[in-house]
C-alpha positions as CSV (number, residue, x, y, z in Angstrom):
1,X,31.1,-12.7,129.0
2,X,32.5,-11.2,125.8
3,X,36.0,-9.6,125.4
4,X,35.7,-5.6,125.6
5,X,35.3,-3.7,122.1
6,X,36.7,-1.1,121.2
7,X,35.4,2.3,120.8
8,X,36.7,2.5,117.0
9,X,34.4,-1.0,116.1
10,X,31.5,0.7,118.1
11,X,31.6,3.6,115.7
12,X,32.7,1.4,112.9
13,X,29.5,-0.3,113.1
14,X,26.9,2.9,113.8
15,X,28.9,4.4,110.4
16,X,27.4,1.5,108.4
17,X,24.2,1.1,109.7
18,X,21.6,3.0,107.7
19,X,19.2,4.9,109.7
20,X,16.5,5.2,107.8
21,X,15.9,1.9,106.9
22,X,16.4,0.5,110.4
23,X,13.6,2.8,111.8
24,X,11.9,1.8,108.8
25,X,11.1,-1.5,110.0
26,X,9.2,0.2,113.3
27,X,7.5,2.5,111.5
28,X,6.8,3.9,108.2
29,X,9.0,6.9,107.2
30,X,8.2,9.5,104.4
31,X,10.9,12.3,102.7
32,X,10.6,15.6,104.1
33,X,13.5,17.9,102.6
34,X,16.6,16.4,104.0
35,X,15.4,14.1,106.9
36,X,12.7,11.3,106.8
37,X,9.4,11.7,109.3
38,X,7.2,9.1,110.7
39,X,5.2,8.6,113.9
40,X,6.9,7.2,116.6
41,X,8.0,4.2,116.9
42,X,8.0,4.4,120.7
43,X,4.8,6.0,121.4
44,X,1.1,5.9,119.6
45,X,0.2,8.8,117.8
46,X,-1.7,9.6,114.3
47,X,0.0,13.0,113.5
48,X,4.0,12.1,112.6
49,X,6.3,13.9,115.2
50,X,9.4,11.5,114.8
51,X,12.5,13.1,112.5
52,X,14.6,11.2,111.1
53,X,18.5,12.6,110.5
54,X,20.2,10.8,107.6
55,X,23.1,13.2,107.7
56,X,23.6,13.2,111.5
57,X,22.1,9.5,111.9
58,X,19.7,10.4,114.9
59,X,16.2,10.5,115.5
60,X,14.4,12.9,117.5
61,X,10.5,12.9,118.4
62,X,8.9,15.9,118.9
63,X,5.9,14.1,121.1
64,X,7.5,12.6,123.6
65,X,11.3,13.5,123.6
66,X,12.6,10.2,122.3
67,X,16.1,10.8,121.0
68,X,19.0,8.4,120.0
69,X,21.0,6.5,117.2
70,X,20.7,2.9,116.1
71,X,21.9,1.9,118.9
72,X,19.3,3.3,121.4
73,X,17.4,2.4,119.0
74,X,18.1,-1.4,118.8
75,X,18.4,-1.1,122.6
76,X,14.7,0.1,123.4
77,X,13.0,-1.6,120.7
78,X,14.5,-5.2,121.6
79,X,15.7,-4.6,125.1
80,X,19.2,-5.6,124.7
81,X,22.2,-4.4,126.7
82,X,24.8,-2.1,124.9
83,X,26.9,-5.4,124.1
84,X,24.5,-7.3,122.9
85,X,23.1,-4.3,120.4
86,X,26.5,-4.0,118.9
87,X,26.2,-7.3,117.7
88,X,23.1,-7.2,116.2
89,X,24.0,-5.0,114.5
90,X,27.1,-6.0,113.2
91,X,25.6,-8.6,112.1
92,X,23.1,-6.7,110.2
93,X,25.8,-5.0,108.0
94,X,28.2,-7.5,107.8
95,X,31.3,-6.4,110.2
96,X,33.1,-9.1,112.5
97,X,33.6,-7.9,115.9
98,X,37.3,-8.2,117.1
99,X,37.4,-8.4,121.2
100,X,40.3,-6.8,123.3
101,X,40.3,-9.2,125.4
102,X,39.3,-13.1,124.2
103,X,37.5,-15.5,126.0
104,X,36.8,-19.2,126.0
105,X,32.8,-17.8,125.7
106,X,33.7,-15.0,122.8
107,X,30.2,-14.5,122.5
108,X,27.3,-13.2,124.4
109,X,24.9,-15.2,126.0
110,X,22.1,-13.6,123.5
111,X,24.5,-14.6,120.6
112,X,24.9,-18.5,122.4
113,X,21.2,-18.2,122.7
114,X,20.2,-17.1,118.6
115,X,22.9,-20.0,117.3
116,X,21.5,-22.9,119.8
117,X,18.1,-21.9,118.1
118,X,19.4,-21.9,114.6
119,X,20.6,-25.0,115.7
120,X,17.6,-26.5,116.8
121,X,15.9,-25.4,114.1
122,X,17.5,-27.0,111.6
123,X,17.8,-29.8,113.8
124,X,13.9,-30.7,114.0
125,X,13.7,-29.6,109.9
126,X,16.3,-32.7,109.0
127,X,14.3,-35.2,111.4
128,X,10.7,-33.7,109.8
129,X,12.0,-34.1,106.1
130,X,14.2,-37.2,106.5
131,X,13.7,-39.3,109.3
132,X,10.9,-42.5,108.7
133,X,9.5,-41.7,112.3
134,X,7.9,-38.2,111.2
135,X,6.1,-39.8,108.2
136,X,2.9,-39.4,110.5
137,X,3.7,-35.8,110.7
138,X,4.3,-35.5,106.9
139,X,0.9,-36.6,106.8
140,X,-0.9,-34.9,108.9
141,X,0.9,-31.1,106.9
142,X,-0.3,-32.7,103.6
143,X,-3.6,-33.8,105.1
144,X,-4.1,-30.0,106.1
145,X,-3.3,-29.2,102.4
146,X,0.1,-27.0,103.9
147,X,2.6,-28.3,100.5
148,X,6.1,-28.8,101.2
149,X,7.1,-25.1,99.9
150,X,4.9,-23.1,102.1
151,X,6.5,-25.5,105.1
152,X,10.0,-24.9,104.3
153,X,9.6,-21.5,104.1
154,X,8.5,-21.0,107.8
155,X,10.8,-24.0,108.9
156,X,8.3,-26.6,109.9
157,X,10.4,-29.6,112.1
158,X,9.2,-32.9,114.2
159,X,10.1,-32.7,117.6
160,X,11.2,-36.6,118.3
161,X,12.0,-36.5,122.1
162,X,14.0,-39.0,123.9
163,X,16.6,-36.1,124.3
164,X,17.7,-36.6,120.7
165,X,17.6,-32.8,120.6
166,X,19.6,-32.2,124.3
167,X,22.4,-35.4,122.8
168,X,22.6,-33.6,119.4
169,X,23.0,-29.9,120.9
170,X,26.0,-31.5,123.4
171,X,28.2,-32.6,120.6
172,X,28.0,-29.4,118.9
173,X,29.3,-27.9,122.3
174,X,26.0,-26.5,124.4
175,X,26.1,-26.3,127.7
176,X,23.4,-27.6,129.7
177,X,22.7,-25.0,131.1
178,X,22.1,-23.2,128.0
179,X,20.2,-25.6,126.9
180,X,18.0,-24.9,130.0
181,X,17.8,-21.1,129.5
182,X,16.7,-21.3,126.3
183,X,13.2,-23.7,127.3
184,X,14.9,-26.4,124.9
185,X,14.9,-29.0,127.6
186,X,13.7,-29.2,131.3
187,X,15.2,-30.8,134.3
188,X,13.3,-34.1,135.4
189,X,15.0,-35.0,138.6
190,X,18.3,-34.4,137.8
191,X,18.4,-35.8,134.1
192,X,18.2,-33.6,131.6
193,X,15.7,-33.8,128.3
194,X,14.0,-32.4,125.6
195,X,11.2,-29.6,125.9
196,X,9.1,-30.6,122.9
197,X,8.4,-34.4,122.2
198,X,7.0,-35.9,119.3
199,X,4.8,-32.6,118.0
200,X,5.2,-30.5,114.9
201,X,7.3,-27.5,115.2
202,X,6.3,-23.7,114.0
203,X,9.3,-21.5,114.5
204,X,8.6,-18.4,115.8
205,X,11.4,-15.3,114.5
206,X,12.2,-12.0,115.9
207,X,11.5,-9.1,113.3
208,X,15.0,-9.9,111.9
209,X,14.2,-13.3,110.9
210,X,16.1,-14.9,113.8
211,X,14.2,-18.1,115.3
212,X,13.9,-17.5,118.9
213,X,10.8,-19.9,120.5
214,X,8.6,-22.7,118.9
215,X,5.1,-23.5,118.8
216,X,4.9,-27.1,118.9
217,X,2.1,-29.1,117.7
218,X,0.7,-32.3,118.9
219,X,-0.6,-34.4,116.6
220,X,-4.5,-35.1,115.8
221,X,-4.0,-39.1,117.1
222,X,-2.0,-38.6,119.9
223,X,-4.1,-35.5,121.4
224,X,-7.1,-38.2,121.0
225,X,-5.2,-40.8,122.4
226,X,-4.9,-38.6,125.6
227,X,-7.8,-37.5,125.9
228,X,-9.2,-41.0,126.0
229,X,-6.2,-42.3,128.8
230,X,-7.5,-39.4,130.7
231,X,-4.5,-37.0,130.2
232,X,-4.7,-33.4,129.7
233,X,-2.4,-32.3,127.3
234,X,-2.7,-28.9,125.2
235,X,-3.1,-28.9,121.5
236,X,-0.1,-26.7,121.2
237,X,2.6,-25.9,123.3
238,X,4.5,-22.9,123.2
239,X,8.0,-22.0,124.3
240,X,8.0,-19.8,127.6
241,X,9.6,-16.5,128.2
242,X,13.4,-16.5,128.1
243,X,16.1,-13.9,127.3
244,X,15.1,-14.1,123.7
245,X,11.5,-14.6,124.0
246,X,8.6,-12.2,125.3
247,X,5.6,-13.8,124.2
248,X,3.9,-10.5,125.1
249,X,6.0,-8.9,122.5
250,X,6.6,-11.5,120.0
251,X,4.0,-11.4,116.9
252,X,4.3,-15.0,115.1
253,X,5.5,-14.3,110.9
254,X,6.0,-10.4,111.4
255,X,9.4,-10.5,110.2
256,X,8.1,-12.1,107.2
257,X,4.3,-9.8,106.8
258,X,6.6,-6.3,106.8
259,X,7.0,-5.8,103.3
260,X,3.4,-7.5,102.4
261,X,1.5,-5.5,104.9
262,X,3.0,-2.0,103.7
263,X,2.4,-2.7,99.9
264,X,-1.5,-4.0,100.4
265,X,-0.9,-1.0,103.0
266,X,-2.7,-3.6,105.9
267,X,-1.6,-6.2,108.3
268,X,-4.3,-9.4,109.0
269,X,-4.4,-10.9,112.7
270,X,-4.9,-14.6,112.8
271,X,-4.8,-17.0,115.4
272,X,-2.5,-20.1,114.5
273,X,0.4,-20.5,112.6
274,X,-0.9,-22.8,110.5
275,X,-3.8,-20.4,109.6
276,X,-0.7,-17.8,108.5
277,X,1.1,-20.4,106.3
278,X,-2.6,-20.9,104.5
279,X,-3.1,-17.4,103.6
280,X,0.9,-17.0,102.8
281,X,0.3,-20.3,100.3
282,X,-2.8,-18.7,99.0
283,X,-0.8,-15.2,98.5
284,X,-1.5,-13.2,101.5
285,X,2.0,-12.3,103.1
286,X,0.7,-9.8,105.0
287,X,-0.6,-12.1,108.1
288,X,0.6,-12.7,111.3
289,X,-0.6,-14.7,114.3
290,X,-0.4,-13.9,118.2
291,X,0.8,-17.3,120.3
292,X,0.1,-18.7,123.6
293,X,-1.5,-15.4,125.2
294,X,-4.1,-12.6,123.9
295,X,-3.0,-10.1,122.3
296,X,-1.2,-7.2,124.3
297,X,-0.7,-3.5,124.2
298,X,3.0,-4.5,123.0
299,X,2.0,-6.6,119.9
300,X,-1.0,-4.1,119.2
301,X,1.3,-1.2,119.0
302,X,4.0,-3.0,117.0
303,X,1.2,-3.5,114.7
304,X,0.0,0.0,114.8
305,X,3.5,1.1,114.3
306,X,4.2,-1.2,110.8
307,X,1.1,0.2,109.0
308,X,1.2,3.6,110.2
309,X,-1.4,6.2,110.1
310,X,-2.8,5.1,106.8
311,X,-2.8,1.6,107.0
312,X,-5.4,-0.7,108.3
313,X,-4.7,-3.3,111.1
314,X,-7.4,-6.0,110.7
315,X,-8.8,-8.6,113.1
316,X,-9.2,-12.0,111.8
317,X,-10.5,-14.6,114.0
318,X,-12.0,-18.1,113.9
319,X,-15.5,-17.6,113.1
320,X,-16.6,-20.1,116.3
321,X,-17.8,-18.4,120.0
322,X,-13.8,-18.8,120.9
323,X,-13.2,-16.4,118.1
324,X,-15.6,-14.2,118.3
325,X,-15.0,-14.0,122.6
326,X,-11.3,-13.2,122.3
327,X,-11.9,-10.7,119.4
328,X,-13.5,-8.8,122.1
329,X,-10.6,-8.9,124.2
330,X,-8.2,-7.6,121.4
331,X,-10.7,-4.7,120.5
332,X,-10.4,-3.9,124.4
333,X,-6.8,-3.9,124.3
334,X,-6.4,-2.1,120.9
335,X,-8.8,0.6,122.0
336,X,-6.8,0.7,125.2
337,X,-3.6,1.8,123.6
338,X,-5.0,4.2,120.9
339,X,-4.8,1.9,117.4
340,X,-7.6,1.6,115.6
341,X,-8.5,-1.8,114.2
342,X,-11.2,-3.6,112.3
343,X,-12.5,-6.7,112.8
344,X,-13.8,-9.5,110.0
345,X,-15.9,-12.3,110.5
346,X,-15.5,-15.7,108.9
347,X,-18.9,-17.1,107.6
348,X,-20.1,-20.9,108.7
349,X,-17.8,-21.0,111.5
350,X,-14.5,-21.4,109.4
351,X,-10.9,-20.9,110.6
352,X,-8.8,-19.0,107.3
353,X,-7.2,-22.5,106.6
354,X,-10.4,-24.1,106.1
355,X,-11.4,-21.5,103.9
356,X,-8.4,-20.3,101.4
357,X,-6.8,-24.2,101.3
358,X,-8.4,-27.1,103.2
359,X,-11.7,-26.6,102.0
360,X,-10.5,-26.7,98.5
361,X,-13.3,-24.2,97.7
362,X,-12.9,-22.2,94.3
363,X,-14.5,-19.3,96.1
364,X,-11.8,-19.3,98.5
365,X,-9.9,-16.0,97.8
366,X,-13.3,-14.2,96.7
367,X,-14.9,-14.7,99.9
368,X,-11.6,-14.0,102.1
369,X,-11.5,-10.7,100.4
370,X,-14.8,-9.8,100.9
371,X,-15.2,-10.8,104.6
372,X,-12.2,-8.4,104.9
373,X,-13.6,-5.7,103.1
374,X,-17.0,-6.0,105.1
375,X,-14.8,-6.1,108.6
376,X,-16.7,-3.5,111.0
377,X,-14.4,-0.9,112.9
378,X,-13.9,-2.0,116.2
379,X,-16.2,0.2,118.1
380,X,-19.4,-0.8,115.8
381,X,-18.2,-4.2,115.9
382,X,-18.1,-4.2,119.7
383,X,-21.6,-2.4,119.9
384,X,-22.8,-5.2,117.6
385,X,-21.8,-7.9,119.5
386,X,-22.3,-6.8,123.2
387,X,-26.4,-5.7,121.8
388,X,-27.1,-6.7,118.3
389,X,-30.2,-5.1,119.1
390,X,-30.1,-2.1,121.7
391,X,-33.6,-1.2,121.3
392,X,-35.2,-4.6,122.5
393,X,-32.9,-4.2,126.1
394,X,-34.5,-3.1,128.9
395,X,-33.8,0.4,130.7
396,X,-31.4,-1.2,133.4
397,X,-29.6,-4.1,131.0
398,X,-29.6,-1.2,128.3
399,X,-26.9,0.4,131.0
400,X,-24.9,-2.1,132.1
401,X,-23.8,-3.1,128.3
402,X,-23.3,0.9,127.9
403,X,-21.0,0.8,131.0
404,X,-19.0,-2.2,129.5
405,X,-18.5,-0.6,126.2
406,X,-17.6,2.9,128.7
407,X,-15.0,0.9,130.3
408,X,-13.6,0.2,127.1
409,X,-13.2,3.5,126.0
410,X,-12.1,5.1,129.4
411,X,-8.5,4.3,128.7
412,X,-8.2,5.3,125.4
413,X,-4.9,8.3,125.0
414,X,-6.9,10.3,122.6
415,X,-9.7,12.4,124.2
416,X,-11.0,13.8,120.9
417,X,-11.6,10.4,119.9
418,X,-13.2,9.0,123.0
419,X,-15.7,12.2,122.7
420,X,-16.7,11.2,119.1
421,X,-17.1,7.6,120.2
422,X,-19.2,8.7,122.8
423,X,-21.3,10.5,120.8
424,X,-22.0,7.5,118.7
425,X,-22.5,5.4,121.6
426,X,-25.3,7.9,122.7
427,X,-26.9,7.2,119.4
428,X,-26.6,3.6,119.5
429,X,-28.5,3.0,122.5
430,X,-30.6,6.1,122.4
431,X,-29.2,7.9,125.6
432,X,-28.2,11.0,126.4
433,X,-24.9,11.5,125.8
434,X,-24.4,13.9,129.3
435,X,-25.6,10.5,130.9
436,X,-22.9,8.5,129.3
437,X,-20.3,11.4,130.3
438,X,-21.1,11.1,133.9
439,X,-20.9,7.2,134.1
440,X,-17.7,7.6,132.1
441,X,-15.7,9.7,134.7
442,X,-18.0,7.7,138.0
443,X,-19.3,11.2,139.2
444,X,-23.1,11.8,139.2
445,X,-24.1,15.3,138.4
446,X,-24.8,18.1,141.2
447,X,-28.2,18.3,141.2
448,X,-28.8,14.7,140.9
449,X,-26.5,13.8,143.1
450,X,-28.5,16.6,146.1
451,X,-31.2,15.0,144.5
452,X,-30.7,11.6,145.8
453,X,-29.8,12.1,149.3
454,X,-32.6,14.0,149.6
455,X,-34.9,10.8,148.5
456,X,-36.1,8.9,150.5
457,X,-34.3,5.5,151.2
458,X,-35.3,2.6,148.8
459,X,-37.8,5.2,146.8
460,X,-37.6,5.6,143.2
461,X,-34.4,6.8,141.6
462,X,-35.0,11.2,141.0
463,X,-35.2,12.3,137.1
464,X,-32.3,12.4,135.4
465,X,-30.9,16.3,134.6
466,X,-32.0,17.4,131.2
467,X,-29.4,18.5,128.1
468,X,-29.2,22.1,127.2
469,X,-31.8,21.8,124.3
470,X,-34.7,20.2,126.2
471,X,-34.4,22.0,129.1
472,X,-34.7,25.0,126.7
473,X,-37.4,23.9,124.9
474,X,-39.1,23.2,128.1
475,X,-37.8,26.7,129.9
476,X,-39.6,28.4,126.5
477,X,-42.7,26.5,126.3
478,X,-43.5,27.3,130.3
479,X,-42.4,31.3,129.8
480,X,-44.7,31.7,126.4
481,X,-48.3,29.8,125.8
482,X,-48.6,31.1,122.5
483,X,-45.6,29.0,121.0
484,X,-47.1,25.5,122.3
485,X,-49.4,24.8,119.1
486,X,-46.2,26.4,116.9
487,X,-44.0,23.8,119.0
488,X,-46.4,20.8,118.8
489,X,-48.0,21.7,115.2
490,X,-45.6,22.8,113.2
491,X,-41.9,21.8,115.0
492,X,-44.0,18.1,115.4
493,X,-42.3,17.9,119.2
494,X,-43.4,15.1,120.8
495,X,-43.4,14.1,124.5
496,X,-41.7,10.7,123.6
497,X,-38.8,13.3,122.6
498,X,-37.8,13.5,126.4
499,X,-37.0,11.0,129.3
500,X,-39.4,9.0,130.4
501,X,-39.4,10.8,134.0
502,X,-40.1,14.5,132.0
503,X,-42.9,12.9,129.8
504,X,-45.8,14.6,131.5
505,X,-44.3,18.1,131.8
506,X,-43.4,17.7,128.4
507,X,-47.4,17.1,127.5
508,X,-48.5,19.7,129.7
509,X,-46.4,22.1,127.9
510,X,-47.4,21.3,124.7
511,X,-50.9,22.2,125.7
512,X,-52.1,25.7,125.6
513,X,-54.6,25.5,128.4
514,X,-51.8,24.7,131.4
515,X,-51.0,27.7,133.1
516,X,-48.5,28.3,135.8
517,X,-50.7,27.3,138.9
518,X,-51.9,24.1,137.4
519,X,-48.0,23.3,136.5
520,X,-46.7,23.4,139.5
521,X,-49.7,21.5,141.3
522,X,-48.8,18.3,139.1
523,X,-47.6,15.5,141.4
524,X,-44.7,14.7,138.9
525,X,-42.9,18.2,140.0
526,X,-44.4,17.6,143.7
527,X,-42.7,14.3,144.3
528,X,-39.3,14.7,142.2
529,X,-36.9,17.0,143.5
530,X,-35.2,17.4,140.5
531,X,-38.1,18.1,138.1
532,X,-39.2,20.6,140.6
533,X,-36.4,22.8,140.7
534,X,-36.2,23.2,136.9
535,X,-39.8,23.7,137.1
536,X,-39.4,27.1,139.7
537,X,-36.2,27.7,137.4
538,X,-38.3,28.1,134.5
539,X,-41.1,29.7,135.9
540,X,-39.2,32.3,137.8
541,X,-36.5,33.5,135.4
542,X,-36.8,34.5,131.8
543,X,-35.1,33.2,128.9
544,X,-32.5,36.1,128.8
545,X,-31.3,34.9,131.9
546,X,-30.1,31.4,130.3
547,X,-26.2,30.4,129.8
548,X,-27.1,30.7,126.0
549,X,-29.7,33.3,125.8
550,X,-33.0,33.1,123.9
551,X,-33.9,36.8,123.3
552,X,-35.8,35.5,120.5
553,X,-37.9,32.6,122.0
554,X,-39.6,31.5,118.6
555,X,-36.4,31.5,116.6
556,X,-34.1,29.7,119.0
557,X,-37.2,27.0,119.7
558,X,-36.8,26.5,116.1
559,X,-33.6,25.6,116.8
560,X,-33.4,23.9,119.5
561,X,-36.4,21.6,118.3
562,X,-34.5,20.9,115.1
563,X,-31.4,19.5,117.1
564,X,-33.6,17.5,119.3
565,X,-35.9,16.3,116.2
566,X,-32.2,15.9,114.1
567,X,-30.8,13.7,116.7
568,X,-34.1,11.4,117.3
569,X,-34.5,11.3,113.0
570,X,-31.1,9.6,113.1
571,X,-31.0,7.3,116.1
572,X,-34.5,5.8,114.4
573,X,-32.9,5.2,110.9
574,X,-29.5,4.4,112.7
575,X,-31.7,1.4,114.6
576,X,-34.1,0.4,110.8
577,X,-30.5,0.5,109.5
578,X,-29.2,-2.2,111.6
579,X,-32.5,-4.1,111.5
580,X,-32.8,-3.9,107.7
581,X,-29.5,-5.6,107.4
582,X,-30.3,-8.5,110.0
583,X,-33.1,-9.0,108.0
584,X,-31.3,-9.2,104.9
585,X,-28.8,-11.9,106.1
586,X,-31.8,-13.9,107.1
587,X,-34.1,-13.4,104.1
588,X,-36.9,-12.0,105.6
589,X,-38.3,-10.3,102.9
590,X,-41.8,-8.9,104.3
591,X,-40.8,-7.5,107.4
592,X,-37.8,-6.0,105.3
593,X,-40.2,-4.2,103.5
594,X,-42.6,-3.0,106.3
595,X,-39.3,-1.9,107.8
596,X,-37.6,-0.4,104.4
597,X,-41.3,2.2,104.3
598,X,-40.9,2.9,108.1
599,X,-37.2,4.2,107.3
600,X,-38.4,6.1,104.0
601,X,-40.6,7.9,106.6
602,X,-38.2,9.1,109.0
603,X,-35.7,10.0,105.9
604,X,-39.0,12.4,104.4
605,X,-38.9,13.9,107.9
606,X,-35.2,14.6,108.1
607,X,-35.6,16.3,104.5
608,X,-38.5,18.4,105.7
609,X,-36.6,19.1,109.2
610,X,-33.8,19.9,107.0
611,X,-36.1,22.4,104.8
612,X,-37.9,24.2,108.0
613,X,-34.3,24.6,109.5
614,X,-33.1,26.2,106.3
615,X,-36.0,28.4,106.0
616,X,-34.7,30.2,109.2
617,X,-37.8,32.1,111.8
618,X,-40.9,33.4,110.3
């Protein structure tokens, strides 16, 4: 342990830390009079309730209560103890802390920790650069077009083994045990050696530019020399979790992608390190990789947090099934935690170093910027991918992907936009967005619910409850025969504009000649418990009686039709929309245009829809 300090150094150092810019590298901060706003760096939000107090250096957050100084801040944000924030942050603006009481060990074991990986650091760079034994490693950076700039600059070393690293580290004066902590070496029956052995190292920094774990690689001949002994060995190998190191908080170049990512005002997700040195080389600072794990709530808030509100956090993954599989996950885990993301696809199964620098194609930079241009937002992107097209899936598999994109949602903090999501998810798959609302929280409605127990064990699931505008249509069409041939003439309802299980009633309805008697005597409202209790409903009360009344029945069908017709209109071109575009990429050009005077179709019916809606009741 460290000596004690002083209260005088303690205030010495908050003095001369600036505020602002320290909470400026969580989250983006805008004037506002005398203080500085942002959202919260500690919680997700899209409306900015953290203040900033330059005067009084404190923050306060008007969301969730966070309050503090630079040191709480420090403290939260890297989960340090009081000590060890100190020293950060003296460090930071260049003040030498003074102990009361000195120590052999006059530093803390965070402080041991950040010099023995400097140390280590600098240690593989000499061996990568200098020593003949990493010529194979030489060439296999120069064989991945990765020049010797771009590798200096993130700190590419060789890893030689043989404990040249754990001899090295003793003469400089590290413990062992130190050693040990840190993942630099492991204990093999009592002898003591290097971690990493004869791989390529990637440093990977905290947000202040510190190197605190490595990704080591293992070279292209040796992984297939394994493979062929019959050895399982991992591409890469990364550090594990230590006192510096939370790989589940730890985003790979961020310290480096800050200022990039708030001037092109977006932040790009890849998946290795050497796919982040290609774009940096190919000048896109603004990347960052996620190592050794998916990606958590933790990174995907940091991220969140660096762009802010107005900024775009984009997901960009190999374009192989890997890619495409754990893009997914992180969509799941963004939407989880409230940041919205987008997602682009490479073409031809590219990773972004083949692409901007190994391929050596000309087109590099143009296509990179269009595939992230063209990236979908996550929830179209996950509806996409789960059923490119929803319309070919059957009734049941048409519910299970809905549930699987529902259980996506159900966690997301912001309810207003879950319900908009839901609403497009109802459109997507052509369901009724009540339905979706009830699988969503597990309950079944009331009725349906009475319904089924009242079934008969292993009979046919009872009709599904109607929405408010078809069971008004319905409710007016059974109280007044003369608006049938107004409703099927001139609104153009349809009985394929209800649920399958209301299809008949629907036709019946839409036929003058059914009267009450005949109604009731069809074996759809005999046999369905559901069906026939809106059925007596309808019959038996009037449309005054309603939640919303109808005391005009022809000029709220109108309406109600219109919603019903507006809704249908949009889920059709919604689905020649998608289809059109598959098409396109595929060159189909016939069924394109069988499908491009299908959607022209639907769009003259929405503009006449539009017309008899503006034209109001006759």
């Amino acid at each position: 342990m460290p000596g004690f300090l002083g209260e005088d150094q303690v205030r010495q150092v908050k003095d001369r830390v600036d505020l602002v810019q320290l909470m400026g590298e969580y989250t983006p901060l805008r004037k506002s009079g005398a203080q500085f706003t942002g959202c919260c760096a500690f919680h997700q939000e899209r409306t900015p309730s953290m203040y900033v107090y330059p005067e009084q250096q404190t923050y306060h957050c008007f969301g969730c209560g966070a309050h503090g100084d630079a040191i709480s801040l420090i403290r939260e944000k890297e989960r340090l103890e009081f000590v060890d924030a100190i020293e950060l942050l003296a460090k930071r603006v260049g003040i030498v802390l003074k102990y009361d009481k000195q120590t052999d060990s006059n530093r803390s074991e965070r402080d041991a920790l950040v010099a023995l990986y400097e140390f280590a650091t600098a240690f593989y760079e000499r061996v990568l650069w200098d020593a003949l034994e990493a010529r194979e490693a030489r060439d296999y950076l120069a064989s991945r077009k990765l020049g010797a700039e771009v590798c200096k600059r993130f700190r590419l070393g060789w890893a030689p083994g043989s404990g040249q690293l754990v001899g090295e580290a003793r003469r400089k004066g590290f413990a062992s045990e130190l050693l040990l902590k840190a993942d630099l070496a492991v204990d093999r029956e009592g002898r003591i050696g290097d971690r990493f052995y004869q791989r390529v190292t990637f440093p990977i920094c905290d947000r202040f530019g510190n190197p605190i774990a490595f990704s080591a690689r293992l070279l292209p001949a040796a992984e297939l020399a394994a493979k062929e002994a019959g050895r399982g060995v991992g591409k890469y190998v990364n550090s594990t979790d230590t006192p510096l190191y939370h790989k589940g908080g730890t985003v790979f170049n961020l310290h480096r992608a800050r200022t990039a990512s708030r001037e092109r005002g977006r932040i790009v997700v890849m998946e290795g390190p050497t796919d982040v040195m290609a774009a940096d080389q190919a000048g896109y600072g603004e990347c960052v990789a996620v190592l050794g794990t998916a990606l958590t709530p933790d990174h995907t808030k940091q991220l969140g947090n660096l762009v802010g509100a107005e900024g775009r956090v984009v997901l960009l993954l190999d374009g192989d099934r890997a890619g495409q599989a754990n893009s997914l996950k992180a969509i799941r885990t963004c939407l989880s935690v409230g940041v919205p993301v987008r997602v682009a696809v490479l073409p031809d199964e590219l990773d972004p170093a083949e692409l901007l620098v190994e391929g050596g194609r000309a087109d590099g930079r143009e296509i990179f910027e269009r595939v992230i241009a063209e990236g979908r937002a996550d929830l179209d992107h996950l509806l996409r991918s789960l059923a490119p097209r929803p319309y070919e899936l059957d009734h049941r598999r048409r519910l299970a992907v809905a549930d699987d994109i529902l259980a996506a949602l159900r966690p997301m903090p912001d309810a207003a936009l879950r319900s908009l999501h839901m609403r497009d998810v109802a459109d997507y798959f052509a369901l009724e967005r009540s339905v979706l609302e009830a699988r969503l929280s597990g309950a079944r409605p009331p009725a349906a619910a009475s319904a089924e127990s009242s079934a008969a064990p292993g009979g046919p699931a009872p009709a599904p409850e109607l929405d408010e505008d078809r069971d008004a249509i319905l409710h007016a069409l059974a109280r007044h025969q003369d608006l049938r041939a107004f409703a099927a003439d001139d609104l153009q309802l349809e009985p394929s504009h209800f649920p399958e299980a209301w299809q008949a009633i629907a036709a019946a309805l839409l036929e003058e000649g059914t009267d009450v008697t005949s109604l009731l005597a069809m074996p759809e409202v005999d046999k369905d418990p559901v069906v026939r209790a809106s059925v007596f409903r309808w019959v038996n009360s009037d449309l005054a009686s309603r939640r919303i009344s109808m005391g005009d029945a022809r000029a709220s069908l109108i309406q109600n039709a219109a919603r019903l017709r507006l809704a249908h209109i949009k889920s059709q071109l919604l689905r020649l929309s998608r289809e059109i575009a598959d098409l396109s990429r595929s060159g189909d050009m016939s069924r394109m245009a069988a499908l491009s005077g299908e959607r022209f179709a639907y769009e003259r019916q929405l503009s006449d829809l539009r017309g008899l809606s503006d034209a109001g009741p006759q």
